[in-house]
Residue, then its C-alpha position, 0 to 999 in steps of 0.5 A: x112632881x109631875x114633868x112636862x118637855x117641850x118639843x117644837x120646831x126651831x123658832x115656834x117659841x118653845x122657849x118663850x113658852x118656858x119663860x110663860x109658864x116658869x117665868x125664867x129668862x131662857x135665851x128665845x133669839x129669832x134663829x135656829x138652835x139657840x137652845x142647845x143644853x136643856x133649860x130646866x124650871x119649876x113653876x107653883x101652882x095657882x090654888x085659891x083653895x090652898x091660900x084660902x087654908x092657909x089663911x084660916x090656919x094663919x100658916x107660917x109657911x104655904x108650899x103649893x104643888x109644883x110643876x116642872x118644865x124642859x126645854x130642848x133644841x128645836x127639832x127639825x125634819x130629819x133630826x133623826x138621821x142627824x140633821x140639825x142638832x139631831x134627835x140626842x138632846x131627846x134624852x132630856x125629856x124621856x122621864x117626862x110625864x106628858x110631852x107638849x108640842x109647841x106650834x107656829x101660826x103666823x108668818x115672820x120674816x125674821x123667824x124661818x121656817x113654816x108658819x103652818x102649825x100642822x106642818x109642824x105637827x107634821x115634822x115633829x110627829x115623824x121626829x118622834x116616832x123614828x126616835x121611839x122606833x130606834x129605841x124598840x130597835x135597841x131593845x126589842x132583840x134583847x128581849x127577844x133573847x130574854x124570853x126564851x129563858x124568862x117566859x114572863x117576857x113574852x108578852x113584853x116583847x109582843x107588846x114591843x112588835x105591836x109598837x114597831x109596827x105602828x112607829x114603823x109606819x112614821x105614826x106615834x103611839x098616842x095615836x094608834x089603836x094599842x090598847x092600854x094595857x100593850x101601852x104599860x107594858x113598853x112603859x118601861x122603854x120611856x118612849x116619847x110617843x106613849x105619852x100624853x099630847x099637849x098642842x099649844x098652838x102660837x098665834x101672833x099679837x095681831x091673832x088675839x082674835x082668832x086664836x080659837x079659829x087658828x087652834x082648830x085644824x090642830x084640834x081636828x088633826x089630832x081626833x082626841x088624841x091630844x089637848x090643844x091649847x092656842x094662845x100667844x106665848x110672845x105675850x105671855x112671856x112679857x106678861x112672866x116677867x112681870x110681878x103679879x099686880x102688873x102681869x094681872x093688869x097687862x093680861x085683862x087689858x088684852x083680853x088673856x083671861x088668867x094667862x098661860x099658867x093657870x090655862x096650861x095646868x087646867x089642861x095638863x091636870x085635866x088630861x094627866x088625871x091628876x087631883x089634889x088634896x091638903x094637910x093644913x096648920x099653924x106650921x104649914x099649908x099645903x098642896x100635895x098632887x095625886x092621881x084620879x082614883x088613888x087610895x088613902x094610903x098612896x096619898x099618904x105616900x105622896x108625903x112620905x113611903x113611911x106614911x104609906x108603909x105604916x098607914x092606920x087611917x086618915x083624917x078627912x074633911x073637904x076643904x069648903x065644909x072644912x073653911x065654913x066650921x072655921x078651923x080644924x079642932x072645930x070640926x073635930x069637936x063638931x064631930x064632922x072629920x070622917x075617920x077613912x081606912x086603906x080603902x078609901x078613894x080620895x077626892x080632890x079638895x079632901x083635907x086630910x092628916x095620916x095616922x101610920x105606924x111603922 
């Protein structure tokens, strides 16, 4: 399940945001520091594919991927030498797989602090950097001393004078010129700033109008090296909590498309390399996420290591060549699944059922 932790001023609405997108009820109070322990959620993801197989297959059950997200304490200009809550809680978010930054656009006098989203950036950029580069600090002598003994180190612990330099000049990873593979090798330190970048940019109700206009100084600011998505997250909360037919209805009337969750997953999927395949049935229909490029096999682990381990070869048709023969005996007897071995790269929209022995 891939993880997203939110990381924003106090009071840039990145619990409203959680709510948005999980449809929970986390506390989002108009001053600093209302979230102090994490809020942890999950949110499915919106497939016509997968509800479109599940039909054909009159599925009992149908599980579609899954996303989590996790909220923090709002971080503040000075957190890592301990101002406001400090940069501790940024523990809760290290194992995240992308890193979304959550932006205020708009003045309010009972919200504090700076209505500009790229001084924002700006603070939680510093923020960041300062903590990974207290983590390399902790580290990066223990290794130094590791290497004189394990000559295998040593081109970790180049890779970790190449972060120091640039997390000592206050500049995240993301956005320096480190090449990928001195980017793998400090993997392993979960540091926050070698991960994905995604800006949400938070504009007010009366800014529906001039979201795009709002998001691109971020956009610019940032040159590629993260997404920026702009919407209004007061309103996608209120449209959250709501049941499906009333959400939809809310959403067109104000002109917000699909709303937050499909536009946020697009671009997390999107920027993450992330695709899908489906095992469908009378018992079950599914969704199960992998990564761009990965082979058969992994696929197959994604549902279990054994499938994996024991891997002989999988059956495969995608999804649309598999709804218009009608069901998956059908396509079998029409001679149309093809028969893939352990080098088979998987494509998003395949179907596909495992043969493994182990």
């Amino acid at each position: 399940m891939e993880k997203f932790g939110f990381v924003g001023l106090p009071n840039a609405g990145k619990s409203s945001l959680y709510n948005a997108l999980s449809g929970g009820s986390a506390l989002a109070a108009p001053y600093a520091f209302a979230t102090k322990d994490p809020n942890v959620g999950m949110a499915k993801v919106p497939d016509h594919r997968l509800e479109k197989l599940a039909a054909m297959s009159s599925s009992k059950n149908v599980i579609p991927a899954s996303v989590q997200f996790v909220d923090i304490g709002g971080l503040v200009e000075g957190a890592s030498t301990g101002e406001g809550l400090g940069n501790k809680f940024l523990a809760n978010i290290r194992e995240s797989d992308a890193i979304v930054f959550v932006l205020r656009a708009f003045e309010d006098d009972d919200v504090p602090g700076p209505s500009d989203p790229l001084e924002h950036l700006r603070i939680v950029e510093i923020e960041l950097a300062l903590a990974d580069l207290e983590t390399v600090e902790s580290q990066i002598e223990k290794r130094r001393k590791a290497a004189k003994f394990d000559k295998t180190v040593a081109d970790e612990v180049a890779a970790l004078d190449r972060a120091y330099a640039v997390l000592a000049e206050g500049s995240p990873i993301y956005r320096s010129n480190l090449d990928e593979e001195t980017r793998t090798l400090i993997k392993s330190y979960f540091l926050l700033t070698n991960k994905p970048v995604l800006a949400i940019v938070n504009v007010s109700e009366n800014d529906l109008d001039r979201i795009d206009e709002l998001a691109a100084p971020v956009a610019a600011e940032l040159g590629g090296c993260g997404e920026v998505i702009g919407m209004c997250v007061q309103l996608e909360a209120e449209a959250g909590q709501l049941d499906a037919d009333e959400r939809a209805e809310m959403l067109e009337g104000l002109g917000l498309g699909e709303g937050a969750l499909p536009r946020f997953l697009n671009t997390a999927y999107r920027m993450l390399g992330l695709r899908t395949y489906f095992t469908t049935g009378e018992k079950e229909s599914r969704a199960w996420t992998f990564r761009a490029g990965a082979k058969a096999p992994e696929c197959a682990g994604v549902i279990h290591s054994d499938f994996q381990r024991g891997f002989i070869r999988a059956e495969v048709i995608h999804w649309d060549d598999l709804l218009e023969v009608g069901s998956w005996s059908k396509a079998r007897d029409a001679g149309i699944l093809r028969v893939e071995g352990k080098e088979y790269v998987a494509a998003d929209g395949d179907v596909m059922e495992f043969r493994f022995n182990v």
